[in-house]
C-alpha positions in Angstrom: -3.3 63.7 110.5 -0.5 65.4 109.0 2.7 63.8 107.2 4.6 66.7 108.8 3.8 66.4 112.3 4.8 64.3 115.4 2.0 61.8 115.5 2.3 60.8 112.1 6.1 60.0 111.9 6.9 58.7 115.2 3.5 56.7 115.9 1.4 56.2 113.1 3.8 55.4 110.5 6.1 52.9 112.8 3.2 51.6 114.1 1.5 50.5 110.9 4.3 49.2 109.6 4.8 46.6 112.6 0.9 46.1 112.1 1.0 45.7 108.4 4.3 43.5 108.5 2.8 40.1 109.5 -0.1 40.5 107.7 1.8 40.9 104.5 2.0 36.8 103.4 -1.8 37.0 103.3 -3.5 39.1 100.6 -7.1 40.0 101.9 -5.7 40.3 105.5 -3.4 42.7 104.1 -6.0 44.9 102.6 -8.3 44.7 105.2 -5.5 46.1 107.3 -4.9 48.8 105.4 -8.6 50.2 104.9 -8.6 49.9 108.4 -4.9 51.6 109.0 -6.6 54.2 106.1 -9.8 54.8 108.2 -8.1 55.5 111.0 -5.7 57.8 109.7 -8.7 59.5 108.1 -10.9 59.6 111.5 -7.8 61.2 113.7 -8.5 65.1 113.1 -12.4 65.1 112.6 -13.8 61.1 113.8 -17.4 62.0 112.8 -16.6 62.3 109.3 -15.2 58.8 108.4 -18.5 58.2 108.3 -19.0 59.9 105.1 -16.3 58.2 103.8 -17.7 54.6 104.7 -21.1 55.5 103.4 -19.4 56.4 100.3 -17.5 53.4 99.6 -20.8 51.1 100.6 -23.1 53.0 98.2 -20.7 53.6 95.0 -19.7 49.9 95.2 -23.3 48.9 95.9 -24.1 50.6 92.8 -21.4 49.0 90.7 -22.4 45.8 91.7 -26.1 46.5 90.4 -25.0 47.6 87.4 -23.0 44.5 87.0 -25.9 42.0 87.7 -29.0 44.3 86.0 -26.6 46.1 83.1 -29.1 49.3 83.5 -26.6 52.3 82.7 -28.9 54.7 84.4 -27.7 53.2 88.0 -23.9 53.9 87.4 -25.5 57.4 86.0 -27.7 58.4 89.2 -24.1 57.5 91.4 -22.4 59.7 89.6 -24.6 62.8 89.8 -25.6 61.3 93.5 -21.3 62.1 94.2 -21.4 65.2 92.5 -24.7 66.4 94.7 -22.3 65.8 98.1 -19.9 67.6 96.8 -21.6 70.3 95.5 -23.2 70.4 99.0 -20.7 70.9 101.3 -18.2 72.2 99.4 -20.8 74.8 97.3 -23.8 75.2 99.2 -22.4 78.5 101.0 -21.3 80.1 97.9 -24.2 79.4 95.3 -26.7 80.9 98.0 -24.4 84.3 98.4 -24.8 84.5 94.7 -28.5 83.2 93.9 -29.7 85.8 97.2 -28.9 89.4 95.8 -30.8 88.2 92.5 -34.0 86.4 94.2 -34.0 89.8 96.4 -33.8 87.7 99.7 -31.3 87.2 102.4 -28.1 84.9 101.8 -28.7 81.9 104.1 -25.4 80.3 105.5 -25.3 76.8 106.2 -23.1 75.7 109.2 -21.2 72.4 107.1 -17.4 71.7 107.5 -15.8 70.6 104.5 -14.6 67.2 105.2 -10.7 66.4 104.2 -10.4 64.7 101.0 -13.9 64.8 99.8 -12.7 65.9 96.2 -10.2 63.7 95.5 -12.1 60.4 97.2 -15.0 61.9 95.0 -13.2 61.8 91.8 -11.6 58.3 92.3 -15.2 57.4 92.7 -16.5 59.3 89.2 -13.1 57.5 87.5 -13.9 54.2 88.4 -17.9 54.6 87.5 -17.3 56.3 84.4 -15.1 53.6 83.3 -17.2 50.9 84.1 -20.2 52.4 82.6 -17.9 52.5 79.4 -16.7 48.9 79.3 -13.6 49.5 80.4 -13.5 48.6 83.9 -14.0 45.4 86.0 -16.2 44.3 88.7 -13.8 44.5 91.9 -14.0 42.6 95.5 -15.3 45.1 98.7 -11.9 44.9 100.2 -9.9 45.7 97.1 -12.3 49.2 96.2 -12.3 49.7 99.8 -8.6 50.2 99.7 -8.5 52.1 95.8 -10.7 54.7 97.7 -9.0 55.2 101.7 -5.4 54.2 100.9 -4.2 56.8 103.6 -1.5 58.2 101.3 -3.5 59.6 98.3 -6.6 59.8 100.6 -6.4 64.0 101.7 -4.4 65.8 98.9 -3.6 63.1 96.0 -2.5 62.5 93.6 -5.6 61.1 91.8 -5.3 57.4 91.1 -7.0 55.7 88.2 -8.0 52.3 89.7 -6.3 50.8 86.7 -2.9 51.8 88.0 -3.0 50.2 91.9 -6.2 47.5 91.6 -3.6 44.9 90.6 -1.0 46.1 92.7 -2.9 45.6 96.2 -2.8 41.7 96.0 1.1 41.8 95.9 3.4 41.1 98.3 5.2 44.1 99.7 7.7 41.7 101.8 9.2 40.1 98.2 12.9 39.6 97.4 14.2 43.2 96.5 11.9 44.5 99.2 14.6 46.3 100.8 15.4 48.4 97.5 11.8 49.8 97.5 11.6 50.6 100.9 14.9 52.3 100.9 13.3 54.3 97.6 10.2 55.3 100.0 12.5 57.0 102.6 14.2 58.9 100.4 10.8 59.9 98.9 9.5 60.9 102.3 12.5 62.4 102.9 12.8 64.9 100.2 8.9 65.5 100.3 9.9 66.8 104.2 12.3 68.8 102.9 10.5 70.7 100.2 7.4 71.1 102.6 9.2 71.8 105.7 12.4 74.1 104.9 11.2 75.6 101.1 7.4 75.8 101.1 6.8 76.7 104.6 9.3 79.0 104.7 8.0 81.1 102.2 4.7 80.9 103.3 5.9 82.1 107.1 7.0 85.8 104.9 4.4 86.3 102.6 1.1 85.1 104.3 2.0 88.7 106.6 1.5 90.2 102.9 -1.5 88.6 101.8 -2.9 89.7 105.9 -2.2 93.5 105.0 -3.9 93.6 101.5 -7.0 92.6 103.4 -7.2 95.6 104.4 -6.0 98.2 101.9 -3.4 98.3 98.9 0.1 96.8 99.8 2.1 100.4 99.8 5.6 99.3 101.6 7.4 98.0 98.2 6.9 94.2 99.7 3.9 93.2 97.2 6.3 91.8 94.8 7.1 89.4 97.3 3.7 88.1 96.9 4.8 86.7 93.2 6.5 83.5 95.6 3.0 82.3 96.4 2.7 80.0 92.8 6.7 78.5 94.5 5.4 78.2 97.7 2.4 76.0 96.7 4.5 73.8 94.4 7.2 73.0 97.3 4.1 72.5 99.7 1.9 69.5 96.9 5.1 68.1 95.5 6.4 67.5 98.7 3.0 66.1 100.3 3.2 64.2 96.2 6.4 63.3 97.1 5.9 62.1 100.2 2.7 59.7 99.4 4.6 58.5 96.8 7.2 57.2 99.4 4.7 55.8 101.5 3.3 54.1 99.1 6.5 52.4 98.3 6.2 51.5 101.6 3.6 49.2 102.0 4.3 48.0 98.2 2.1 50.4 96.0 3.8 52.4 93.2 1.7 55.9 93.1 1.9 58.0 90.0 3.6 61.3 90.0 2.3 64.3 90.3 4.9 66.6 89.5 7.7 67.2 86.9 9.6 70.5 87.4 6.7 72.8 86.2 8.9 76.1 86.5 10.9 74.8 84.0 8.2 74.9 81.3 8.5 77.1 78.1 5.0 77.3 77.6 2.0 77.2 79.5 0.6 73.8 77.7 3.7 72.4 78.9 3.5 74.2 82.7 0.6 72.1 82.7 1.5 68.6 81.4 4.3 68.9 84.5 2.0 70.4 86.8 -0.4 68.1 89.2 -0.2 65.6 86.7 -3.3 63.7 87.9 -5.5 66.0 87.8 -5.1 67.1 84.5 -4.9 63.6 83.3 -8.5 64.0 85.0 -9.8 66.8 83.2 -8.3 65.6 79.9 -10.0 62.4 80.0 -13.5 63.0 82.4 -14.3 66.8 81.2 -12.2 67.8 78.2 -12.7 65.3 76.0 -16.8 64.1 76.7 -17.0 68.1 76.1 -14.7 67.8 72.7 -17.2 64.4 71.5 -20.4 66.4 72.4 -20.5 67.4 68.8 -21.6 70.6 69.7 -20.8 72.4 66.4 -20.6 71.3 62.9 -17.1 69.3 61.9 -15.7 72.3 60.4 -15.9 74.0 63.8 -14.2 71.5 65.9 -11.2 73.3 65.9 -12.9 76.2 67.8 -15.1 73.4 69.4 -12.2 72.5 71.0 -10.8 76.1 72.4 -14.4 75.9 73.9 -13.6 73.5 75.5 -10.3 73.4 76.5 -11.6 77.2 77.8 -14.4 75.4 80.0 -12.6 72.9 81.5 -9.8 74.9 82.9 -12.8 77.1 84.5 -14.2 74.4 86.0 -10.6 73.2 87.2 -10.5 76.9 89.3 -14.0 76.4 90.1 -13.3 73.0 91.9 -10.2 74.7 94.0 -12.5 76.6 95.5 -15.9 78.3 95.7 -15.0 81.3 94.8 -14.8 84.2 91.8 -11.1 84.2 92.2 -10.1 80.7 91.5 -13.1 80.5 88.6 -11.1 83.9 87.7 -7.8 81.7 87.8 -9.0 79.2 86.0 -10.3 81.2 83.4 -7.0 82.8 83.0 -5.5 79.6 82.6 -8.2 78.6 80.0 -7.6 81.8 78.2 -3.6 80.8 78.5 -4.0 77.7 76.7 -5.8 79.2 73.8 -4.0 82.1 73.0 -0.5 79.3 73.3 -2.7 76.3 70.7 -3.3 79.5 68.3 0.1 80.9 68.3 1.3 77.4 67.6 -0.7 77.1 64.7 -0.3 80.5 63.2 2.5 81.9 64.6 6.4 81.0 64.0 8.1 79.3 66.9 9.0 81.2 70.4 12.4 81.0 71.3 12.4 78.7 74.4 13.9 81.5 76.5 10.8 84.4 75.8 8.7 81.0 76.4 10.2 80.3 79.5 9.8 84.1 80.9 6.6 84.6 79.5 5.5 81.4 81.0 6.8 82.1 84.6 5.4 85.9 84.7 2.2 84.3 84.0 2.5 81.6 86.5 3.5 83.8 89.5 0.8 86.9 88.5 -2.0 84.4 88.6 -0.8 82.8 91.3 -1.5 86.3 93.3 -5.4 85.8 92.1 -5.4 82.4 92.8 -4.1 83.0 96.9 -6.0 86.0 97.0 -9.1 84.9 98.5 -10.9 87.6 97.1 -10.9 89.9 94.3 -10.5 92.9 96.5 -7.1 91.0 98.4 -5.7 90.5 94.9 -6.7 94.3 93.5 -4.8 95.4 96.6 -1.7 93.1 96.0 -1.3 94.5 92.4 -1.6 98.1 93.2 1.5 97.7 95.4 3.9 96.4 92.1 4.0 100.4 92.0 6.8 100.5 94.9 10.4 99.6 94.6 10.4 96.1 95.6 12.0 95.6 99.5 14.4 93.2 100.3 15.3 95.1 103.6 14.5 92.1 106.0 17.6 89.3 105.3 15.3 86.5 105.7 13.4 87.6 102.3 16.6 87.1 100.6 17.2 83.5 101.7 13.6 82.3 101.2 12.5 85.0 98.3 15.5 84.6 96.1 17.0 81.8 96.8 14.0 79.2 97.3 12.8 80.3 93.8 15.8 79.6 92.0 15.8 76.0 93.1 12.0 75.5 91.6 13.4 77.0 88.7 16.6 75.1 88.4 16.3 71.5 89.7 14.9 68.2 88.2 11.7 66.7 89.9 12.4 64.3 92.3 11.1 61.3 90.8 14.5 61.9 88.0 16.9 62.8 91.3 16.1 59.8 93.3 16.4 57.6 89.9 19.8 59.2 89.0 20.9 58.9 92.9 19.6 54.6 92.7 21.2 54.2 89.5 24.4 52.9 91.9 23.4 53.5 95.2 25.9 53.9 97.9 25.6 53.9 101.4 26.1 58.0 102.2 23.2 58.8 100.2 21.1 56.7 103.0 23.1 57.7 106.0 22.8 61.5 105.0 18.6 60.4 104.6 18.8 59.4 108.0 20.1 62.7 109.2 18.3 65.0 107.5 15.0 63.0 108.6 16.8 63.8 112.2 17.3 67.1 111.7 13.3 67.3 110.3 12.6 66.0 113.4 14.1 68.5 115.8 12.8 71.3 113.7 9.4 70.1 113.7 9.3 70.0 117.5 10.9 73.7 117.8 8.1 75.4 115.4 4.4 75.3 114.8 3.7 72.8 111.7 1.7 74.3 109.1 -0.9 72.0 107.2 -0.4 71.5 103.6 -2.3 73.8 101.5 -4.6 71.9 98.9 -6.0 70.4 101.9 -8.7 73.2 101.3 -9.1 71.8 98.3 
C-alpha cells in the first residue's frame, strides 16, 4: 500500500483512525489494534508474505524470551545470524550464484523469490533490539509491545530505522491526551509536505530522466541530455524525505514521535557532513552495529588504530551499497563513498581548512556523479551515462527547465522540514492549516489524473 495513492488516503488512513480512536483509553487494545491495522497495511499488495513477517516477530521474540530465562548468549547469537540468513536469501541468493557460477565453471542457477517489502528495515529493527539485549542494554518486552516496534505501518516498508529505545515507551501512551489536537495538526502538515516533495518534486524528476537512464541501456547517451542524469541523487532525496516525512506525520498521528531521517543533505560542505544529514537512521545504524564492533575488533596493534579505523569506516560504507542492492554498482557506490570519507578525515587532519564554499561544490559534484552509479543498475548503464557529459548539455524541452533547474535549487536552498514545520508552530495561525487543507486537495486531484509512482527505496 502506498502513502501516495488512493486507497491509502481516502480508506486506509480515515478508516484506522475511526478504528483506532475508541480503542485509545485502553493501552493493550490499542496496540493490538495497531499490529493488526500494521499487518494489514502490510498484507494489501502481496497477502502471502505477511506471513514472513509474523514468523519473524514469533521467532525473534521467542528467542529473546529464552535468552531472558536461560542467559545463554549463543541463542540471541544464532537469531541474529538466523535474520541475516533470510535476508541474504531472498535478497542475495540470485546475485551470489551469478558470481560463484563463472568460477565453479557451472551454469548460474536463478531462483524464482520475490523480495518481500520491508524485509531490510523489519530485519534490522530485529538485529538492534537483539544486539542490545545481548549487551545488557535492553529489556525484556511484552508480545504486543515488540509486535508493534516491528509492523508499525509507518516505518514498516522504507523507514526510518527505529531503535526500540526511542518508541517502546511511547506505545503505552495515550494519543487522545489534552494537547492532542496540536500533534495531530503537526502530523498533517507532515503528511502534507512529504506529498509534496514526493508527488510534485521527486516524481517529477523522475518522469524526465528515467527516459535517460532507458536509452543508456542501450548505448552511450549522445543527444547532450546525460547531464540531466546528475538530478537522480535530488530525485531520490525528495522521493525518502518525503515518504520520511510523511511516516513521521503518521506517526504523530496515532501518538508516536518517529526520528528524522533527513536534515537538508545538499546543504553539506563536506561529505562527512552529507552523511550525518543524510538517512539519519541508517547511519546511526552502521555507526553503532558495523562501524564501531569493526573499530573494537582490535584488529591491529594500538598505534594502528587510526588506520584501523579508515579500514573500517572504508568497509562499512561498502557494505552500506552492498545492502541497497545486490549488485557491483551500489557495492561500487558504496565504496566511493567509503573512499569519500577517508580522503575528507585525512584532509582534516593534515590539511588546512576548505573554505565552506569549495566544500560545498566539491561535496555536491560528488553527490550527483555517484548518484549516476548508484541509479545505474549496471556498470555498463552508468559507463554509457558518463560518455554522454561530452555533448553540450540540452535544455531544449521547457519541462527540463522547470523540474531540472528549478527542483534542484530548492534541495539546495531550503531547511529540512522537521526546522520549517517548527518555525511555522512556533505561533501557529489558522492560514497555514487552511492552505494544508488545499494543497492536500489539490494532491488529491492530481493523484487521480496521473499514474502514481512507488517510492524508490522500496527496492531496498
Amino acid at each position: 500500500m502506498l502513502f501516495n495513492d488512493y486507497p491509502f488516503l481516502l480508506v486506509f488512513l480515515p478508516a484506522s483512525i475511526a478504528i483506532y480512536r475508541p480503542a485509545d483509553p485502553h493501552p493493550h487494545a490499542r496496540m493490538a489494534v495497531l499490529v493488526l491495522l500494521s499487518l494489514v497495511f502490510y498484507a494489501y499488495p502481496n497477502p502471502p508474505h505477511v506471513a514472513l513477517l509474523i514468523a519473524s516477530i514469533v521467532f525473534n521474540w521467542l528467542a529473546a524470551r529464552a535468552f531472558g530465562r536461560f542467559k545463554l548468549r549463543w541463542i540471541l547469537t544464532a537469531a541474529i545470524v538466523a535474520n541475516l540468513a533470510v535476508l541474504g536469501v531472498f535478497k542475495y541468493a540470485n546475485f551470489a550464484a551469478s558470481n560463484l557460477a563463472p568460477l565453479l565453471g557451472k551454469p548460474a542457477p536463478h531462483f524464482d523469490l520475490a523480495l518481500p517489502l520491508g524485509i531490510s528495515f523489519f530485519t534490522f529493527h530485529h538485529i538492534m533490539y537483539l544486539v542490545d539485549l545481548r549487551r545488557g542494554k535492553a529489556p525484556l518486552y511484552a508480545f504486543d509491545r515488540y509486535a508493534l516496534y516491528i509492523s508499525f505501518f509507518p516505518q514498516l516498508l522504507a523507514g526510518p530505522l527505529v531503535r526500540w529505545s526511542e518508541v517502546m515507551e511511547q506505545f503505552g501512551k495515550q494519543v487522545y491526551s489534552p494537547g492532542w489536537q496540536r500533534n495531530f495538526a503537526i502530523g498533517i502538515l507532515f503528511i502534507t509536505i512529504g506529498l509534496v516533495e514526493k508527488i510534485f518534486l521527486g516524481d517529477r524528476i523522475a518522469h524526465n530522466i528515467d527516459p535517460i537512464y532507458l536509452q543508456a541501456e542501450y548505448g552511450p547517451v549522445t543527444n547532450g541530455e546525460a547531464w540531466l542524469a546528475l538530478a537522480f541523487s535530488v530525485q531520490i532525496l525528495f522521493d525518502f524525505a518525503g515518504y520520511s516525512d510523511i511516516a513521521a506525520g503518521l506517526g504523530l498521528l496515532f501518538g508516536i514521535r518517529l526520528p528524522y531521517n533527513f536534515n537538508a543533505p545538499f546543504r553539506s560542505t563536506s561529505i562527512q557532513e552529507f552523511w550525518q544529514r543524510w538517512h539519519i537512521t541508517l547511519m546511526n545504524f552502521l555507526r553503532d552495529y558495523v562501524y564501531f564492533p569493526l573499530l573494537n575488533a582490535r584488529i591491529l596493534p594500538r598505534r594502528y588504530l587510526p588506520w584501523q579505523a579508515q579500514a573500517a569506516t572504508l568497509l562499512t560504507m561498502t557494505l552500506c551499497g552492498l545492502w541497497h542492492g545486490a549488485s557491483w554498482t551500489f557495492v561500487l557506490w558504496g565504496t566511493l563513498h567509503g573512499v569519500a570519507l577517508v580522503i575528507n578525515a585525512l584532509w582534516r587532519r593534515f590539511a588546512p581548512a576548505m573554505p565552506s564554499a569549495v566544500g560545498w561544490v566539491l561535496t555536491v559534484t560528488f553527490v550527483l556523479l555517484s548518484g549516476v552509479i548508484f541509479r545505474a543498475g549496471s556498470l555498463d548503464v552508468a559507463w554509457n551515462i558518463f560518455q554522454g557529459f561530452g555533448a553540450a548539455l540540452n535544455l531544449d524541452r521547457g519541462k527540463h527547465l522547470l523540474s531540472l533547474a528549478v527542483v534542484p535549487m530548492i534541495a539546495f536552498v531550503l531547511p529540512s522540514t522537521q526546522d520549517i514545520i517548527g518555525y511555522l508552530t512556533q505561533r501557529p495561525r489558522p492560514w497555514m492549516f487552511v492552505l494544508a487543507g488545499f494543497t492536500l486537495l489539490v494532491i488529491l486531484i492530481d493523484l487521480g489524473e496521473r499514474n502514481v509512482v512507488g517510492f524508490g527505496y522500496f527496492k531496498f
